[in-house]
N, C-alpha and C positions, 0 to 999 in steps of 0.2 A: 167739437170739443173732444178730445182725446179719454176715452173709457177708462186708462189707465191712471194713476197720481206719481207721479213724475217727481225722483230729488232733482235738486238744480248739480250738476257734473262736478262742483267745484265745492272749497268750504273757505271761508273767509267772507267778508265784504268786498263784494264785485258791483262794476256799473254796467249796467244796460246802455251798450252805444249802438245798436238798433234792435229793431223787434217789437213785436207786441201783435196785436190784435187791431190795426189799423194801418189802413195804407204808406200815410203819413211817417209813420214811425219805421217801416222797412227799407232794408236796401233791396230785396229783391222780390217786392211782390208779383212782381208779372212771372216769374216764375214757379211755376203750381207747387211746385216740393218744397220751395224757400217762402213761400206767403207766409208763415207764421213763425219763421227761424229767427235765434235772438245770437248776436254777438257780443261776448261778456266779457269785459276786461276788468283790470284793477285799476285805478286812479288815485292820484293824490293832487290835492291845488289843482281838480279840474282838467291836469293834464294825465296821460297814460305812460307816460315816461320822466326820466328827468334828464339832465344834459343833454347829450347828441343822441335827435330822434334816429337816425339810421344806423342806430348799433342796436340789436337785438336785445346785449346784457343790459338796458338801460331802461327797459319797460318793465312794470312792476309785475304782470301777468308772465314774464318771458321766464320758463321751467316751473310754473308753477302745478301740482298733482292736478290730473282729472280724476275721477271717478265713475264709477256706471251708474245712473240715474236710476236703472230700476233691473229688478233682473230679467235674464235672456239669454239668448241663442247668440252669440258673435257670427253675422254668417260673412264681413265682408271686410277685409285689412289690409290698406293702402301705409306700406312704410319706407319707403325708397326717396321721396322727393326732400333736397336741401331747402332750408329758410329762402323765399322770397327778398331781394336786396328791397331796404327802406329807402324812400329818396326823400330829400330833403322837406317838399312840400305833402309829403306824405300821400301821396295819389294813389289810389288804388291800382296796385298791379301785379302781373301772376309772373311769374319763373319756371313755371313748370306745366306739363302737357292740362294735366286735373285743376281744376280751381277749387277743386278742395283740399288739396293737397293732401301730406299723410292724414289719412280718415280712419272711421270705425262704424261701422254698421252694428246696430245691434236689433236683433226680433224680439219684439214682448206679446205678453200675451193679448188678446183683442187684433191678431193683425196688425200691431201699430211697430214700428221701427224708427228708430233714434237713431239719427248720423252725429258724429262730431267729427268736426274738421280742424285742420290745421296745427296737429300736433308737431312738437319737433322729432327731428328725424331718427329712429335708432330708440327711442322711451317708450315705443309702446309695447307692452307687457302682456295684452291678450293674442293669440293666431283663430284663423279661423276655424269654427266649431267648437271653440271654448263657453262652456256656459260660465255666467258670470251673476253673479248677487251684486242687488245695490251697495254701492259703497265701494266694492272695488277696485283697485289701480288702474286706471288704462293707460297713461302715459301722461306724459308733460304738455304743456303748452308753447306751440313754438309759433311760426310764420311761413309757413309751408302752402303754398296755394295763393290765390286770387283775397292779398291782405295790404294792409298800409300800415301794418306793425301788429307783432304778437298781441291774441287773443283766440279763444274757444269759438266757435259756431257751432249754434244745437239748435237742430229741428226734429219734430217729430209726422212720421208721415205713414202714409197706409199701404206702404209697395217697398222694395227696395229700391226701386230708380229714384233717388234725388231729386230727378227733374221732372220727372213724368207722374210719379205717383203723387197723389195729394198732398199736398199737408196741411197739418189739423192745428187749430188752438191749443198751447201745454197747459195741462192743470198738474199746479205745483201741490206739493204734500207740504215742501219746509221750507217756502220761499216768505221772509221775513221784510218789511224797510221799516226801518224806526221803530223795533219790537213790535210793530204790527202784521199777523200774518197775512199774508194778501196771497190770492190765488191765481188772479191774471196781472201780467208783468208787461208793461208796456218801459218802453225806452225812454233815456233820460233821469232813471230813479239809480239809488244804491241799493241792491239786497244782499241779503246774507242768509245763508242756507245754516238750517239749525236743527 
């Protein structure tokens, strides 16, 4: 479980479309850095978009603010890679060399480091070595990297390597569903960060 109390990156009501604290509910748990990573979209009627899923402007989460979850050291800033193309069945697929596409690394304190992925390309607003407070700007939300339509990816881990370093259980500070606070956030709910 992660030492530090974590905001959730974003503000509004968002859906957890994977993550959590069980195998079950991850896309990438055999991967030690992504075992506890959540991918957070916005949803309406159940869906993430409306009309034609492989247009980007058509997804609810597509340019929407991130924020910095807690404060920190910026020590790592991927922003070169164009939106991932969406294809009809919506299949997970990458366009670019990183599957995280443009990212952000952030250090906190405790040794713990937050990656977010897949912003769009040219929105992000920190460089590296910028210290940053919670609440911060980092950039928009795009489809940049290893996606099947815009959304956030946040994990929290104990190394900068993404894939090597562990990662840990987030405990949330303002993670809300149905006015209720709740602290560990498995997939499949709405929250909203308050």
């Amino acid at each position: 479980m992660s030492k530090n109390k974590y905001y959730l990156p974003m503000k509004g009501i968002w859906y957890i479309e994977f993550g959590g604290t069980k195998k079950k509910n991850s896309h990438s748990w055999d991967i030690i850095g992504q075992r506890y990573a959540y991918d957070f979209e916005i949803r309406k009627n159940n869906l993430p978009y409306h009309d034609d899923p492989t247009d980007c402007k058509n997804y609810y989460s597509y340019l929407k603010p991130i924020y910095a979850p807690l404060d920190g050291w910026v020590v790592e800033v991927v922003d070169k890679y164009d939106n991932t193309h969406i294809r009809e069945d919506r299949e997970i697929i990458n366009d670019c060399k990183d599957p995280r596409g443009n990212h952000i690394i952030i250090k906190h304190k405790h040794n713990e480091y937050s990656c977010l992925c897949h912003f769009e390309k040219n929105t992000i607003t920190v460089k590296e070595g910028d210290i940053v407070k919670q609440g911060d700007i980092l950039g928009k939300v795009g489809n940049s990297g290893n996606t099947q339509g815009p959304h956030i990816h946040f994990q929290v881990q104990l190394g900068i390597d993404t894939d090597n370093s562990k990662g840990i259980p987030i405990t949330f500070e303002n993670a809300f569903s149905k006015n209720k606070r709740i602290k560990k956030l498995e997939c499949g709910i709405e929250i909203e960060g308050k």
